[in-house]
Each structure stands twice: as C-alpha cells, then as structure tokens.
N, C-alpha and C positions, 0 to 999 in steps of 0.2 A: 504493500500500500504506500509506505516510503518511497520508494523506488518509482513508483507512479506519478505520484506529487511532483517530486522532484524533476520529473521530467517534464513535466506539466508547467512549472515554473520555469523552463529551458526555452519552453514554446513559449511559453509569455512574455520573455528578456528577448526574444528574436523578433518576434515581433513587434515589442518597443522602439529596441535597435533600428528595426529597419522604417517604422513610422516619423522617428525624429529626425532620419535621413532622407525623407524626401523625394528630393529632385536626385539625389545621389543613386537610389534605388529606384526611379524613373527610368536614369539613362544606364543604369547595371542593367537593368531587365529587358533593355532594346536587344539586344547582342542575341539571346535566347527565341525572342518574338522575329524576328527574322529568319532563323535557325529554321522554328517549327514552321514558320508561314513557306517557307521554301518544299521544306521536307516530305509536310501534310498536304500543300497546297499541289505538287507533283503527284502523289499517293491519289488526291481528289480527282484530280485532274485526268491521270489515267484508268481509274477503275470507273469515271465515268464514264470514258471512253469506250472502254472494252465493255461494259454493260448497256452502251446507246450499240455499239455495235454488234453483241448477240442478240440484243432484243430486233435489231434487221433482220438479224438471217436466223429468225425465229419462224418464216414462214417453211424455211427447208427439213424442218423437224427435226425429232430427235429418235424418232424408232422408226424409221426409213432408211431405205435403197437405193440408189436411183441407178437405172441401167441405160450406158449413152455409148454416144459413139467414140468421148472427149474424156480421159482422166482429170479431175482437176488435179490442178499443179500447184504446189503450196512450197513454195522454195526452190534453192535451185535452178540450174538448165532447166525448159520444159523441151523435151527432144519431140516436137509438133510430125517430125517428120513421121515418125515410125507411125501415127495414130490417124495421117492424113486419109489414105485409102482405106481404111477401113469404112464398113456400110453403119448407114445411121439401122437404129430398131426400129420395123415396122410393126406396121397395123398384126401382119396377120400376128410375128411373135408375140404380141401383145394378149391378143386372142386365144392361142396355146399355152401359153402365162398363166391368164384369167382361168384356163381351163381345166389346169393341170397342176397347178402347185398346192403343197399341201401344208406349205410352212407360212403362207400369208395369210393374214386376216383382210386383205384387202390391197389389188393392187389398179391402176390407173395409166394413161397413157396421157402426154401431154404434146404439143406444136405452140410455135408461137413468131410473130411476124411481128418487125415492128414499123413506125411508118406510116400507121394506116390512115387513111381521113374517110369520118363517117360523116354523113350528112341525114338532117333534118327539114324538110320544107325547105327554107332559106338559112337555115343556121347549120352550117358543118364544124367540122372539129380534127384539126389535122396532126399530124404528130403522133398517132395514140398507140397502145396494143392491141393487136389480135390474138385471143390466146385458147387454142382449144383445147379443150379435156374432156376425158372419158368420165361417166356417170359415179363411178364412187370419191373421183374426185375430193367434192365437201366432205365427205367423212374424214381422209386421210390429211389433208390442209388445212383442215377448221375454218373451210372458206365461210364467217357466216356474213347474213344479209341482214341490211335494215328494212327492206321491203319486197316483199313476195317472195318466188319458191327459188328451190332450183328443178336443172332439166329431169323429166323422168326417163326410165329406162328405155320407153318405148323412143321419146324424143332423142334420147343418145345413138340409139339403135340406128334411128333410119333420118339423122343428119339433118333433123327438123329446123329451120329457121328463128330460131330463139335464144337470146340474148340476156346476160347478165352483165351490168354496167357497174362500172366506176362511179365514186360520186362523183369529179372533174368533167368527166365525160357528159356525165348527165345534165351538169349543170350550165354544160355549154351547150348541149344538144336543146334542151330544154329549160330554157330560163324561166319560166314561169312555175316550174315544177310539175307534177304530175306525168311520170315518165310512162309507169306500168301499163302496161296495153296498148305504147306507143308505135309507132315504126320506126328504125331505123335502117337507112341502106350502107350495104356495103358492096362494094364495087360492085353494085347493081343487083345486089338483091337484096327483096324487102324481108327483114328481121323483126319479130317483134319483141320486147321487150317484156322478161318477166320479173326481174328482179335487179334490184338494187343493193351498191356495197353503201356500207357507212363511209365516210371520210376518215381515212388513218394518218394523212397528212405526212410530212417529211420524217425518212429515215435519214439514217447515217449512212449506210450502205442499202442501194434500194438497186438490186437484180430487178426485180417486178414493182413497179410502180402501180397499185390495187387502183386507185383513186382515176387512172388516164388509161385504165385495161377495161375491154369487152371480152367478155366472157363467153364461147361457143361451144358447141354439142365438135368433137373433135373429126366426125364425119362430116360436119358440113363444113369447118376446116379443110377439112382435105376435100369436098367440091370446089372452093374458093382458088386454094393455093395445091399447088404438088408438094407431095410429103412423100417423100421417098427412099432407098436405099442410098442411090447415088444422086449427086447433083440437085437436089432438093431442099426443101425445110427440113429439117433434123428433129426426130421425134426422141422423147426420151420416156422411160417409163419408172415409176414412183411407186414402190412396194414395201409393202406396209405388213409388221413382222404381230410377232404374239407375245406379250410379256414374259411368256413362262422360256421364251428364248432369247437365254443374257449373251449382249453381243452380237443377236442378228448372224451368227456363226451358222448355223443349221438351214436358215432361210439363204445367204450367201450363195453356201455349198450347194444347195438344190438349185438356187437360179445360175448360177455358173455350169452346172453339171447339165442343167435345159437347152442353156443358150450354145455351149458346144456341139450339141447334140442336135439341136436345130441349124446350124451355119456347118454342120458336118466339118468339125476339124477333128484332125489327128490326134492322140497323144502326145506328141512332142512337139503340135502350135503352138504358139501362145493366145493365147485371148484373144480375140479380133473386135472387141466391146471392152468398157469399160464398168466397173460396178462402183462408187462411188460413196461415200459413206459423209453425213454431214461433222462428224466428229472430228474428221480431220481438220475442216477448217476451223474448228472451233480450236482443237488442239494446239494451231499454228497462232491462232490468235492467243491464247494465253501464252505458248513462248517469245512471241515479239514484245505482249506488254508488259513479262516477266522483266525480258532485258532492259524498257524502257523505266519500268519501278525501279533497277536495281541503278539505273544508273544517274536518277533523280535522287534515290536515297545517299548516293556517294557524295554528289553535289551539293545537296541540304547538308550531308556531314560537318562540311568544311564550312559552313554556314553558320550552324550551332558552336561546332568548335568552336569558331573565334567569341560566342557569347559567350563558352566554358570558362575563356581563358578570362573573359571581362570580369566574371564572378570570381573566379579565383585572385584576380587582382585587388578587386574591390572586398574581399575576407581578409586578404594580408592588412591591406590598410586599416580594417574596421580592428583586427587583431591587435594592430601596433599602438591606435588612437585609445582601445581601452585596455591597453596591456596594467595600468595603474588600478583599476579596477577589475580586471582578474585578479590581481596580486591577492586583495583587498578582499574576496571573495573566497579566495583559498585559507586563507588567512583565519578566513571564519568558519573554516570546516567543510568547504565546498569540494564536493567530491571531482574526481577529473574528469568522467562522465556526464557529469551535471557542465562544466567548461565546454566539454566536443559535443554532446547534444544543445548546446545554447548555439555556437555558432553553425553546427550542421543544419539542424532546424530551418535558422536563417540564408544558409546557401537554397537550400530545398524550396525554401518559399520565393525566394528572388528569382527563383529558375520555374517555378511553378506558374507565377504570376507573369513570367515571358510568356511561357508555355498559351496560358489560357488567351491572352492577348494576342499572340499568333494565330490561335484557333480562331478568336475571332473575326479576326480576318479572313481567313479562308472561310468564316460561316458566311461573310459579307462577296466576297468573292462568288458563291453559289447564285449570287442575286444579279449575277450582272449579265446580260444581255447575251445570248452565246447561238442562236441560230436553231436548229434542230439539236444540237447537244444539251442533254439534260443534266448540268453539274446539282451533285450530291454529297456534303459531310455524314460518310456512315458514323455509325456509332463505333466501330473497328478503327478509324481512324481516329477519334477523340481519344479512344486508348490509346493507341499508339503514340500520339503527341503530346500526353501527360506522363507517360512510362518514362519517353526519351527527354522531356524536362528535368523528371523526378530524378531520373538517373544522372546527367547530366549536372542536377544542382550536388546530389549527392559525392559525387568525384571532383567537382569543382572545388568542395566546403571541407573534402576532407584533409586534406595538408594542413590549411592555414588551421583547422580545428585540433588538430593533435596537435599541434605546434603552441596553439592559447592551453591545450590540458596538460602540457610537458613543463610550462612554465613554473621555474623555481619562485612561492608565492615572496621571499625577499627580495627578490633581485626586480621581479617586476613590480611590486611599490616602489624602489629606488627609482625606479625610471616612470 
C-alpha cells in the first residue's frame, strides 16, 4: 500500500514539474507529435488504401474461379506471348461446364464490349458497357437491383431483348426517370428495360464501372457482337465452389481435368486456358502495401527519434535544474525509486501528450477532402501511436532518471 502511494506521489511531482514548465513542455512534446503524425499518418494513409482498394475488386469474389483465355499477371515479366494463340472459352464449354461439374454450386458465362452508345428517343449515351451474362449470374456476383427483376431462364435461354441498366446510364437515357418498361436501342435493336442498378459511384480501382454498364441475356450478346474462339470478344467463365471445399482445390482439379479433356490435349500440354483465382490479387496487394507500411514506418522512425532525443535533452536539464531538490528529498528518506519513477513518469507523459497531439492530427487529417478514397483512424492504429509514445517517453526518461536516483543526497544539496 506504501509502495502505491508512493508512486502515486511520483505521478503527482511529474506532473507538477511539467505544468510549471509550460511553454518548455509545449515545445519538448512537438519532437514526438510529429514522430506519431508521420508514422500513424503513413499506417492511415495506407491501410486506407488497400481497404478503398479491396472493397473495388470486391465484385470479383472470394469463393470463385474464373476460366479465361488470359493468366492474370501480378508481378514480374508477363510473357503475353506464350498465352497469345491460345482460344478464348466458348459458349458451348460453358454449357458442358453447367452440365457436368459436380464441385460447383453454381457457374456463369460472361462477354463484355466497351464503347457502346445507346440511344433513347432523342437522348443517347455514348461511352458505356455492354456486358453479357448467363442467368445464374446474380446469385454468384451479388448483382442486386434497386428496381425490378432480373432475366429469367427462359429469357437467358433464347437471347431475349432485355436489359439491366446502370444508374449513369439511366439517368442519361432517361432524365425524367421512370426507366422500367422502357426501350432502349442498341445498335439497332429495341431492348426493353427490366431492371435497375442503384448508384455505387466511384471506386479506387473500377474493372467494371456498374453505374455506365447494360446488362444482357449473354445470347443476345452474342446476336449483337461475335464471341468466339479466335478473333472475337473473349468470353470468360465465373465458377462458383461449395464451402465445405477449403481452397477451391477439388473444384480447380475437376475444371482443369474438363477443360483438357474438352480442347483434347495431351499429357505433356500445358494448359491452353487459364484458371485464375481472385486471391492472388489480393495477395499481391497486401505485399506491395506491406512494403509500403514498412517503409513509412522507417521514415516516421527517424521522425520520432529526433523527438526521443528532445525529451531526453529536456530530463537532463529538468535533472540538473532540480538536482538541489532531489538532494533535499533523499535526505528525507526518499526512496531511489520514488526519484526514477518521478522523473520516468514525466518523460512518459511528455511523450504521451506528443503522442495524442499527433493523433490528433491525423484524426483531422481523415476530414480533408480526398476524392473517392475513404481515409480512416482505426482503433489499431490509436494503439499503435500510444504504445510507440509510451515506449519512446519511456527510453527517453530512463538515463536522465537513474542518473536523478544514483544521486549522492550531499553532494547534490551542495550544488
């Protein structure tokens, strides 16, 4: 209980200390608030990043397939050449796909054009996508709508003229509103409009822009445009696995062991297709912005350091100024730990109150203007910028504090 007090009374002398200094412990605590505003402000800065940028390519899933004609390339050489001739996947393997796998819960056929201009009456809309899909589609994308269905299987079947729109789209085809059971043409044939997307507005990384995309039955896609093996639009197909299969391993192996088997290769081909997995890119995305944390946290180092060194400057001095009063204090029975927690205490708080001071900046920092990017102070990084204060007042405070508890209590009343 002694032992409590007593320290208790440590924290009360540091805090005196450093209330009667003021302006002195103003500019001690800038050194630290710069440190943390650098450190955490990098830490913010990137993990917003990399979470504006999964939450983009959150449309490409997470328990998905996709089988192309194109590896993505995530690093590295991409050797384009070897992958050139090979055939996009068509319709019909799509259809033997659908028919015959026994490891998907669900798989899909996709095309897509860009470019397009549709027209209304007197209002068209140029620039946009054409993007066909096969009927299970919405289950496997979570494409949902703010207004009316999607296609039914009969309409996927037989490449009915019916359209799912963007809000962009919409809002330009029809400014007045009221899309549903509109027409739209597209290169000359009249489309009707069943449904509507909501507005999802600007990604970070936007493959498919929802908000400026028409949505079609993937058969009447291919009335429109050629989609084919060679020389054509390039179809890809989106295959969608079973929970109870960790890794998508099992579904892999069966669509690889299909699609060989349909393109009649050898044993000792290679692949003439690609199977393509969203986790890579996700992969590739946490070691870029691994590199980029580590190499922000290097730079804030030397940042903070030099407030280290401010605080350790400014304990020597507060040491030396009441060195007559440690004496004084020993003298009366003052234990050496009651000395090194008084002035530890006070390194801790002067590095603390950088610390918070920096954060708040970067909490002000979240508010300023930034485009599509969504900056956020997690609660992971408030720790971290109070750990690396605390720690940092703590090594600052300790020299000059063993150095006040080593004091001979005669020698320092003499002086």
């Amino acid at each position: 209980m002694k032992t409590l007090f007593l320290i208790w009374e440590s924290f009360r002398s540091a805090l005196t200390a450093l209330k009667s200094n003021l302006l002195r412990t103003i500019l001690s605590l800038l050194g630290v608030t710069v440190g943390i505003f650098a450190i955490i402000g990098v830490f913010t800065l990137v993990d917003s990043l990399e979470n504006g940028i999964k939450k983009s390519l959150d449309f490409l899933g997470g328990d998905l397939i996709y089988v192309e004609k194109w590896p993505w390339g995530v690093g590295g050489e991409y050797p384009w050449w070897k992958y050139l001739q090979r055939p996009h996947p068509t319709y019909e393997e799509f259809r033997f796909l659908e028919d015959n796998l026994k490891g998907a819960s669900g798989i899909a056929i996709q095309a897509m054009k860009d470019g397009v201009t549709f027209k209304k009456d007197n209002n068209s809309a140029s620039g946009m996508m054409l993007m066909g899909i096969s009927h299970q589609y919405d289950q496997m994308m979570d494409l949902k709508l703010e207004q009316g269905r999607f296609f039914t299987q009969m309409e996927a079947n037989n490449g009915r003229g019916v359209v799912i729109i963007g809000h962009d789209l919409g809002q330009q085809l029809f400014p007045l509103g009221n899309a549903l059971g509109q027409t739209v043409m597209i290169k000359g044939n009249a489309c009707k409009v069943i449904g509507v997307l909501p507005s999802e507005g600007e990604n970070l990384v936007s493959f498919i822009d929802k908000d400026k995309t028409c949505f079609v039955p993937f058969n009447f896609f291919r009335k429109v445009y050629y989609v084919g093996k060679k020389n054509g639009i390039g179809a890809s197909m989106v295959i969608k696995g079973f929970p109870e299969d960790e890794g998508l391993e099992k579904l892999e192996g069966e669509v690889v062991g299909m699609m060989r088997r349909l393109r009649g290769q050898k044993p000792v081909d290679e692949n003439n297709f690609a199977v393509n997995r969203p986790e890579v890119i996700a992969g590739a995305i946490e070691n870029i912005f691994g590199v980029l944390t580590l190499a922000g946290a290097v730079i804030g180092l030397f940042s903070i350091l030099v407030g280290g060194f401010g605080i350790a400057n400014i304990m020597f001095v507060s040491v030396k100024e009441r060195t007559n009063l440690i004496g004084i204090q020993k003298a009366l029975g003052a234990k050496r730990f009651y000395i090194l927690f008084q002035f530890l205490f006070e390194a801790v708080l002067l590095s603390l109150a950088g610390g918070a001071a920096g954060l708040v900046l970067v909490y002000g920092l979240t508010y300023a203007p930034t485009g599509s990017l969504e900056l956020s102070l997690s609660f992971k990084n408030i720790l971290v910028g109070l750990m690396v204060s605390s720690i940092i007042g703590l090594v600052s405070g300790l020299i000059p504090a063993s150095v006040a508890a080593k004091m001979d209590p005669v020698v320092a009343i003499r002086q």
